[in-house]
C-alpha positions as CSV (number, residue, x, y, z in Angstrom):
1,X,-4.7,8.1,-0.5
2,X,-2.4,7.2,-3.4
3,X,0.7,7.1,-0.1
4,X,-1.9,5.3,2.0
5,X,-2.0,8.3,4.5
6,X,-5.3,8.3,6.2
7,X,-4.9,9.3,9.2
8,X,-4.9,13.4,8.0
9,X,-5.7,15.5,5.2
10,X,-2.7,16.7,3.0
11,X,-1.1,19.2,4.0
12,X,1.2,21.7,2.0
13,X,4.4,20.5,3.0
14,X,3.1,16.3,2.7
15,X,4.3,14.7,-0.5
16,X,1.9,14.8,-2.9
17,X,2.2,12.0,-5.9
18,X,-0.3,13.3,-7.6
19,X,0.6,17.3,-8.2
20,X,1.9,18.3,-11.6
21,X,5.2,19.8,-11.1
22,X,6.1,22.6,-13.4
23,X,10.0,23.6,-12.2
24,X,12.7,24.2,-14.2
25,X,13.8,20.2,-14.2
26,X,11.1,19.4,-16.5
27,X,13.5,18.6,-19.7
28,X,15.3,16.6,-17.3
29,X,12.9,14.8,-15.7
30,X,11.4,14.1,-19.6
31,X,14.8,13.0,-20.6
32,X,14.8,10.8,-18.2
33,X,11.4,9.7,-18.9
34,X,12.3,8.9,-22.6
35,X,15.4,7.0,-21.2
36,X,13.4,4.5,-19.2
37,X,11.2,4.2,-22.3
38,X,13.9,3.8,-24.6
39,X,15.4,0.7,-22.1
40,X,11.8,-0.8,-21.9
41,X,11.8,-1.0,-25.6
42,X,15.2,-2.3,-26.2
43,X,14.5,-4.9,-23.5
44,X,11.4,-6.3,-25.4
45,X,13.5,-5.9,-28.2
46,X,16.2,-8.4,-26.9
47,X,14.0,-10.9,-25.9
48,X,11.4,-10.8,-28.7
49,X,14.9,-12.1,-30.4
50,X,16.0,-14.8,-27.9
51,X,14.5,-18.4,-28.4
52,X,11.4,-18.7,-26.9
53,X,11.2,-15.6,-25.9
54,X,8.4,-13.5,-27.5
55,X,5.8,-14.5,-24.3
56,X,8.4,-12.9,-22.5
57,X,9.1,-9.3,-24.7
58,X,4.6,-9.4,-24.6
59,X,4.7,-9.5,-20.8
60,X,7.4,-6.6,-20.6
61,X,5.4,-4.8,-23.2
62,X,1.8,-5.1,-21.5
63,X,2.6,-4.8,-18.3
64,X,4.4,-1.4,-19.5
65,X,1.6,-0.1,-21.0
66,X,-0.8,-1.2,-18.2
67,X,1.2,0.5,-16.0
68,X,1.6,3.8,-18.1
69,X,-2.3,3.4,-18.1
70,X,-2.7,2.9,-14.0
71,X,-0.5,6.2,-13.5
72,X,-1.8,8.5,-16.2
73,X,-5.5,7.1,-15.1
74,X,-4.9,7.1,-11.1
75,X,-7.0,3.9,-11.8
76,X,-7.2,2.0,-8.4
77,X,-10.3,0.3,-6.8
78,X,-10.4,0.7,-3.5
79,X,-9.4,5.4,-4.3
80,X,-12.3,5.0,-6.6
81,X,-14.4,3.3,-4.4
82,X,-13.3,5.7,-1.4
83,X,-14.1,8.7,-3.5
84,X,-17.8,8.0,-3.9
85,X,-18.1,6.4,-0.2
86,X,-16.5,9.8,1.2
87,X,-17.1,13.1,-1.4
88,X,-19.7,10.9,-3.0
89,X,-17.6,11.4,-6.7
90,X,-19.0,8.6,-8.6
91,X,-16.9,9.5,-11.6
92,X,-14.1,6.8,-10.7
93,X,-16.4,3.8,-9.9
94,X,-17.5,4.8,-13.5
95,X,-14.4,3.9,-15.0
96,X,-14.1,0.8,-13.1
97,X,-17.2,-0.2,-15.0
98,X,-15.9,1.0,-18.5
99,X,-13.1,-1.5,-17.8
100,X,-15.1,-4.2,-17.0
101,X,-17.6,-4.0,-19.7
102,X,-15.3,-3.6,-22.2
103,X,-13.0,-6.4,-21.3
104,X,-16.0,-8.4,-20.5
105,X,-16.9,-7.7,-24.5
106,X,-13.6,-8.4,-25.7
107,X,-13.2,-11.8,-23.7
108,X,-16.5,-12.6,-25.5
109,X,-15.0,-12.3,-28.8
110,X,-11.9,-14.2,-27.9
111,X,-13.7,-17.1,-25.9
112,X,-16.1,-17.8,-29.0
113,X,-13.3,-17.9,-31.5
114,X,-10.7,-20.5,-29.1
115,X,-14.1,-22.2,-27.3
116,X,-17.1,-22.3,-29.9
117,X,-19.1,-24.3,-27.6
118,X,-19.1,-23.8,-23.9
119,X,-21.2,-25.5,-22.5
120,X,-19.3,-28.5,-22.4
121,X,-16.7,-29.7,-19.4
122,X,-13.6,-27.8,-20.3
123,X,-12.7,-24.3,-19.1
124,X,-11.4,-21.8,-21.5
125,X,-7.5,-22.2,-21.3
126,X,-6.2,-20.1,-18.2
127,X,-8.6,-17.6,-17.8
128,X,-8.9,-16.8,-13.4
129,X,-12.1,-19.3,-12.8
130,X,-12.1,-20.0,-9.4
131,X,-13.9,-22.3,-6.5
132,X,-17.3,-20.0,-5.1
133,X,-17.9,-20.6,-1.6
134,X,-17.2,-19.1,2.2
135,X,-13.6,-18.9,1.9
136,X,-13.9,-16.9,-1.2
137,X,-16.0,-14.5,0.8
138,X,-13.7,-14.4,3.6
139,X,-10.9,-13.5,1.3
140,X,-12.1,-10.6,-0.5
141,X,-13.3,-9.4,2.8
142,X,-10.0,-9.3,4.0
143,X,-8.4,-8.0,0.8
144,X,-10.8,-5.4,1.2
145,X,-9.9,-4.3,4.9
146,X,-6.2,-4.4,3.7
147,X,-6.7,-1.9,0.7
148,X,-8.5,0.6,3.0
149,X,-5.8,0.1,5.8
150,X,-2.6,0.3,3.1
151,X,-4.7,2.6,0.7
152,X,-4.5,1.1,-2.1
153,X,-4.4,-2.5,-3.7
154,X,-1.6,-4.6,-5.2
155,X,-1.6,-3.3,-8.3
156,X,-1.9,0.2,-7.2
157,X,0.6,0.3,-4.6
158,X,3.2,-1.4,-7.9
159,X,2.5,1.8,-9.8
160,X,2.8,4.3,-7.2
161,X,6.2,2.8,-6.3
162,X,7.0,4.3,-9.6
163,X,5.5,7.7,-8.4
164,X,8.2,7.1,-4.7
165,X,5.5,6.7,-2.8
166,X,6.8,6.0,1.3
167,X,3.9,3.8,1.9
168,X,4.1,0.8,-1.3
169,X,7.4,-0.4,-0.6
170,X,6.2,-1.7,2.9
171,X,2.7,-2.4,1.7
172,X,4.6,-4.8,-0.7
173,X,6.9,-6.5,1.4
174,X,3.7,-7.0,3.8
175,X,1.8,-8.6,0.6
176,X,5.0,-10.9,0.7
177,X,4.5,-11.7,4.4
178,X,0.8,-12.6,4.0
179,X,1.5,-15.0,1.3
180,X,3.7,-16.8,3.5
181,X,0.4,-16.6,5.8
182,X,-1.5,-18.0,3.0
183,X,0.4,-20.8,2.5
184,X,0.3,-21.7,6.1
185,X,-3.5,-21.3,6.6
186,X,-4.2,-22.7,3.4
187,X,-4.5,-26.6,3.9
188,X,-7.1,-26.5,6.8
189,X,-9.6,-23.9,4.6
190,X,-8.8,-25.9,1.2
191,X,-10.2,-29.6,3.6
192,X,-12.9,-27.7,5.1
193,X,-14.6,-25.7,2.5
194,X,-12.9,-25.0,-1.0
195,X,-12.5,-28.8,-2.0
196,X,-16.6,-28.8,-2.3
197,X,-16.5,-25.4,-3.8
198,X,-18.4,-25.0,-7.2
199,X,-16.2,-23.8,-9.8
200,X,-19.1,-21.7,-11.8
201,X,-18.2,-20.5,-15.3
202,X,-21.3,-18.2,-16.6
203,X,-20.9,-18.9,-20.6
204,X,-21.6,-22.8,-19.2
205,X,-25.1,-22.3,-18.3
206,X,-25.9,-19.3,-20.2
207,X,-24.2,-19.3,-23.4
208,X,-21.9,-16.3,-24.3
209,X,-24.9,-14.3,-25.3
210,X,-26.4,-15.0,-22.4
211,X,-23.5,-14.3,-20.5
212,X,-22.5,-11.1,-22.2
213,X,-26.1,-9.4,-21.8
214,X,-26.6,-10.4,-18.5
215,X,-22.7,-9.1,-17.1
216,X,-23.3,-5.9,-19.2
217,X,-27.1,-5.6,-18.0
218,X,-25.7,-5.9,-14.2
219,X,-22.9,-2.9,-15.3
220,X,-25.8,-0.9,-16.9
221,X,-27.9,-1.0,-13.7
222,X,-24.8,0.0,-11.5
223,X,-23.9,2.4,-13.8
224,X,-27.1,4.3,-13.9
225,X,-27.5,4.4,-10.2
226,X,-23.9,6.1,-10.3
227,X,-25.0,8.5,-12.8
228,X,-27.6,9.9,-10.8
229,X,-25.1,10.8,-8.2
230,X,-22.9,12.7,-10.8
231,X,-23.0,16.3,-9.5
232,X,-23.6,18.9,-12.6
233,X,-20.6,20.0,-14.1
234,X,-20.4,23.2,-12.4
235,X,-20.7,21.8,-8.9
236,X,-18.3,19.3,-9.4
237,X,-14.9,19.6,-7.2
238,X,-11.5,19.1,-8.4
239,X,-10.9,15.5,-8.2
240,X,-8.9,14.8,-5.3
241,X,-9.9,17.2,-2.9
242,X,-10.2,15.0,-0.4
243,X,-8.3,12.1,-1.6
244,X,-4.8,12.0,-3.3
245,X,-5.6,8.9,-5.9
246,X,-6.6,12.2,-8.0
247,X,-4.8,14.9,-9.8
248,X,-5.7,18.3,-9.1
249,X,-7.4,20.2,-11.4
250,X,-6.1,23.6,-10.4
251,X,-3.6,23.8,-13.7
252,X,-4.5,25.0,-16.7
253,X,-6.2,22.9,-19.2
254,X,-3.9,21.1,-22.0
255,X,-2.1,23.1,-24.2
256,X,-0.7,20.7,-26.6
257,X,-0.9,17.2,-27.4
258,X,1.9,16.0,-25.1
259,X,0.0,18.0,-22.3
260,X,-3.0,16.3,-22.7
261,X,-1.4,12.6,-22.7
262,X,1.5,12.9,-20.8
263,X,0.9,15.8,-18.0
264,X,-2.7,15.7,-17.4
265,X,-5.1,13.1,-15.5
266,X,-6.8,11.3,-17.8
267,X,-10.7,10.7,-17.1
268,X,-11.0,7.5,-15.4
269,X,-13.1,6.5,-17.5
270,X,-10.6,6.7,-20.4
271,X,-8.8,4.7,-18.4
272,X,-11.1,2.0,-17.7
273,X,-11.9,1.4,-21.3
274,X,-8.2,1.2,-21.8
275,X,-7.9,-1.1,-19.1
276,X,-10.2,-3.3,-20.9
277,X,-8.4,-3.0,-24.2
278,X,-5.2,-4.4,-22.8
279,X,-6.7,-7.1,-20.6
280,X,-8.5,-8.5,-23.6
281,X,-5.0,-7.9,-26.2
282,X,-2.6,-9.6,-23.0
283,X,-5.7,-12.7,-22.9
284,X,-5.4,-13.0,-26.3
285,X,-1.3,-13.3,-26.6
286,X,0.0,-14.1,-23.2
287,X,-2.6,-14.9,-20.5
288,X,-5.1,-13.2,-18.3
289,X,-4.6,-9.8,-16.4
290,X,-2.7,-10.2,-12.8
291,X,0.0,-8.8,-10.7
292,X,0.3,-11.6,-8.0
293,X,1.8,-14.7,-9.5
294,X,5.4,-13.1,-9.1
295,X,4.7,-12.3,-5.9
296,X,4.0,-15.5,-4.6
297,X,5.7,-17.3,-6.4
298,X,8.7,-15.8,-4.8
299,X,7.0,-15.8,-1.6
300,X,6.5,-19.7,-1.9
301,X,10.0,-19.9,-2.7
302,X,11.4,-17.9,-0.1
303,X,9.2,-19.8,3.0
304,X,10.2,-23.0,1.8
305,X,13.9,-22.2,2.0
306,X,13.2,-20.7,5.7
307,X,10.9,-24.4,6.5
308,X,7.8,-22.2,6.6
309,X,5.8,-23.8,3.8
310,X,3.9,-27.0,4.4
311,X,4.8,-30.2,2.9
312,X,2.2,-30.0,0.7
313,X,-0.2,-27.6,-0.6
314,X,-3.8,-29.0,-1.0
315,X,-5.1,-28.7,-4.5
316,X,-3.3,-25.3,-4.5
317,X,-1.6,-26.1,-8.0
318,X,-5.0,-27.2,-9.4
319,X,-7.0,-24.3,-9.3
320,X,-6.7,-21.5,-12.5
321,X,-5.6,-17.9,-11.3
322,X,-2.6,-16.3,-10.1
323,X,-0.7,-19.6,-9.7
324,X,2.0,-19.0,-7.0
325,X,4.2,-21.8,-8.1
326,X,8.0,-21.8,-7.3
327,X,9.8,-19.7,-9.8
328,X,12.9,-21.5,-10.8
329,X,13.5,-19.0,-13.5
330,X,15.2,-15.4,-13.1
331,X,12.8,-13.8,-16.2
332,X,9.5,-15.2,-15.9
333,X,6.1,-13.3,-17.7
334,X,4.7,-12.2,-14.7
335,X,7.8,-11.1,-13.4
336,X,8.6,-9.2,-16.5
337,X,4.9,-7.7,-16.9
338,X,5.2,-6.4,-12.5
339,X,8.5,-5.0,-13.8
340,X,7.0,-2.9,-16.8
341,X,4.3,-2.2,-14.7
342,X,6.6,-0.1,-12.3
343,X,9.5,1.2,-14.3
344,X,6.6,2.8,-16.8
345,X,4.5,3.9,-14.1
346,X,8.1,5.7,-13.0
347,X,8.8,6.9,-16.8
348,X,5.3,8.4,-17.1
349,X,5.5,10.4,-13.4
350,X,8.8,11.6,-14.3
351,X,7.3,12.9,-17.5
352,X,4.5,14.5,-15.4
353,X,6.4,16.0,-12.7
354,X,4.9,13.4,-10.4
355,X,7.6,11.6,-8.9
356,X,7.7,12.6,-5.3
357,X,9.8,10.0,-3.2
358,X,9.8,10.5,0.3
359,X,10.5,9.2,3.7
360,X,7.9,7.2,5.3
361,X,6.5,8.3,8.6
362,X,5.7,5.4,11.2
363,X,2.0,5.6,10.5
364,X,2.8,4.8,7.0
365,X,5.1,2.5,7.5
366,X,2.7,0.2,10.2
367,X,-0.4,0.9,7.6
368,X,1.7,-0.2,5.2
369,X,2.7,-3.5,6.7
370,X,-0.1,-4.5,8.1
371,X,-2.9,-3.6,5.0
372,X,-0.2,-5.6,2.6
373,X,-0.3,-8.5,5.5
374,X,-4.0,-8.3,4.9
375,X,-4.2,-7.8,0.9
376,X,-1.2,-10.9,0.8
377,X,-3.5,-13.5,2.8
378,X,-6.5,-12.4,1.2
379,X,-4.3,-12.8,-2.4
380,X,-3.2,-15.7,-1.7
381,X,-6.3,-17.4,-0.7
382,X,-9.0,-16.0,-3.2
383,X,-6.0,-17.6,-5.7
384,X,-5.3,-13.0,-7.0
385,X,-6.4,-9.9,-6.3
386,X,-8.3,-6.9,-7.6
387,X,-6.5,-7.6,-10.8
388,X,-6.7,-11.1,-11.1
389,X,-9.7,-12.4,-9.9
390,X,-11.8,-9.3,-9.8
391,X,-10.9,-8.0,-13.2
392,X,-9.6,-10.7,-15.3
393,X,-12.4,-13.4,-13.6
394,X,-15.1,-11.0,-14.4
395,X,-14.3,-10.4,-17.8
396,X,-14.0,-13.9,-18.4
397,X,-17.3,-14.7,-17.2
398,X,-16.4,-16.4,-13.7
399,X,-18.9,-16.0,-11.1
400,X,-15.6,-16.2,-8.6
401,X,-14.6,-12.9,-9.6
402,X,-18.2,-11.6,-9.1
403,X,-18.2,-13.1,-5.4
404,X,-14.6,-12.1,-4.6
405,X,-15.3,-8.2,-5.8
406,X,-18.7,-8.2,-4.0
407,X,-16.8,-8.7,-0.8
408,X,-13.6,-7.2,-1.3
409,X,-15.4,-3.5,-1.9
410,X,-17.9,-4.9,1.5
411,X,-14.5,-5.4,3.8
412,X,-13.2,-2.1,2.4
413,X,-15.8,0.0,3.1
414,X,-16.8,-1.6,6.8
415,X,-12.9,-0.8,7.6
416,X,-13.1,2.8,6.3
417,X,-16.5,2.9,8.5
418,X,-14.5,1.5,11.5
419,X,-11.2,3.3,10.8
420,X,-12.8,6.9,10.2
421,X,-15.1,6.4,13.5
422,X,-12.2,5.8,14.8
423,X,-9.9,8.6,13.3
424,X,-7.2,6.1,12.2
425,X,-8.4,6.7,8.3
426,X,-8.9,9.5,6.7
């Protein structure tokens, strides 16, 4: 579902982001691989050299290599969590876990060093801790429904715009559009529910120890239940026989070292741990893992020039996450780190023959609105997304991003009940 077409299996002739090309453009398409990676690294060069700006050449240069990871990986939640709903593949919900556990172990060893005692009033400085309560709930629900309806989340549709998918540009500008939602629905839920919300950090009441063992027991237990699902390995199908967040297996194995890295899927579970690498390297330089503060940022910006933003935002600016504050700057970290995330997502699909823009169909183009409508609101309330307050909350030890991922795989998988009984998903 990496184009967020549900509605019928792929066919021959639909595009296909995830099948390796192997044409006669391939020194072409890698020279223009190595030219988007040669720009990246010239940009973080530049700015690495401006005053003020290293923070700005480290975003550029993590969110490059996380998205380089995402494409190589086809690492997205809600294709992961589709796969072993659907073809009962557990083998992506696997690497989800790898990422978690390892960032969660890395964010240990960071938190100790900068916080030696936690159990005392402050937060660790801006890791994604959020309020818990109803509205919480309600937005990961929603999130949820909106990956299953778009196909993939936030961050996944940002990488598969560098693989031309038809479906992300319209999933994004719906994301932008349910910001705006957001911001309009947001006083009302903040006065009747999130201004009484706990704000639970784990490390508080159980000590990083504590913390750690009891996250990575959690992961353990889910992770065993998984593995009794894994089919042996002659029985297991190609990855992505039903769904297209996979690469096909049908090509011969790697041949060379470039094959293996640059051509062929990686295990998702390579991925994950990589995942959990860079969250815990960006954490420690720059901030936490998230794709969404650009997003609505802008977003906040553009409805307040059109007199669609509220006076005021209630407690909005207060809480830690993907802060959607006005961006008055043209380079800002987030925006540079959503760029890098893109343009080496495109340099790595090029390099794989996986670059398969196309023209969207209506279906796509509705799903696409209306699931980025849904993953926007739900965003902009649970203060991030997958990324952010899933991935980057969990590994810091918030019991937010517990609660928010809890109901944002709940909502997807009630709409995929919903939408397949209804042959509208796939």
């Amino acid at each position: 579902m990496s184009d967020g077409v549900a509605a019928r299996p792929l066919a021959p002739s639909a595009p296909s982001n995830a099948s390796v090309r192997t044409d006669g453009g391939a020194p072409l398409r890698v020279a223009g691989a190595l030219a988007i990676a040669g720009g990246l690294a010239l940009a973080a060069h530049t700015l690495a050299g401006e005053p003020g700006g290293g923070r700005l050449a480290l975003s550029l240069t993590f969110g490059a290599l996380f998205g380089f990871v995402l494409q190589r990986s086809r690492f997205c939640f809600y294709c992961q969590w589709r796969d072993l709903l659907v073809t009962g593949d557990p083998r992506g919900m696997l690497g989800i876990l790898a990422a978690l556990a390892a960032g969660i172990a890395g964010y240990t060893v960071v938190l100790g060093a900068w916080m030696p005692d936690p159990s005392g009033a402050r937060l660790p400085p801006d890791a994604h801790i959020g309020p818990v309560g109803p509205v919480l709930v309600l937005a990961g629900a929603v999130f949820g429904a909106g990956m299953a309806i778009s196909g993939s989340c936030i961050g996944a549709h940002l990488y598969r715009l560098g693989e031309g998918s038809p479906t992300a540009p319209f999933a994004l500008l719906g994301t932008g559009l349910g910001f705006a939602l957001g911001f309009a629905t947001w006083n009302p839920l903040y006065l009747a529910s999130v201004s009484e919300a706990p704000v639970l950090w784990l490390p508080r009441h159980l000590g990083y120890a504590g913390s750690l063992v009891a996250a990575l027991a959690v992961l353990g237990a889910l992770a065993l239940l998984l593995l009794r699902r894994l089919p042996a390995p002659e029985a297991v199908a190609p990855p992505g026989h039903l769904s297209q967040s996979h690469l096909p297996q049908s090509h011969p194995p790697p041949t060379s070292p470039w094959h293996a890295v640059f051509v062929v899927r990686w295990p998702v579970w390579l991925g994950g741990l990589a995942v959990g690498a860079l969250a815990t390297l960006a954490y420690l330089r720059v901030g936490p893992l998230g794709v969404t503060a650009e997003i609505g940022g802008r977003s906040r910006q553009a409805a307040g020039a059109f007199g669609l933003l509220p006076e005021r935002l209630e407690g909005l600016d207060t809480f830690r996450g993907c802060a959607t504050a006005v961006r008055d700057a043209v380079l800002t970290p987030n925006g540079l780190f959503v760029g890098g995330l893109v343009l080496a997502s495109l340099a790595a699909a090029l390099a794989a023959g996986q670059f398969r823009p196309a023209l969207p169909t209506p279906g796509q183009i509705g799903r696409g609105l209306i699931g980025g409508l849904l993953l926007g609101w739900g965003a902009m309330t649970g203060l991030g997304c997958s990324v952010g307050t899933l991935l980057s909350g969990i590994m810091a030890g918030a019991v937010s991003g517990w609660v928010f991922g809890l109901a944002l795989f709940a909502g997807a998988a009630g709409t995929l009940w919903v939408g397949r009984r209804a042959r509208l998903l796939a």
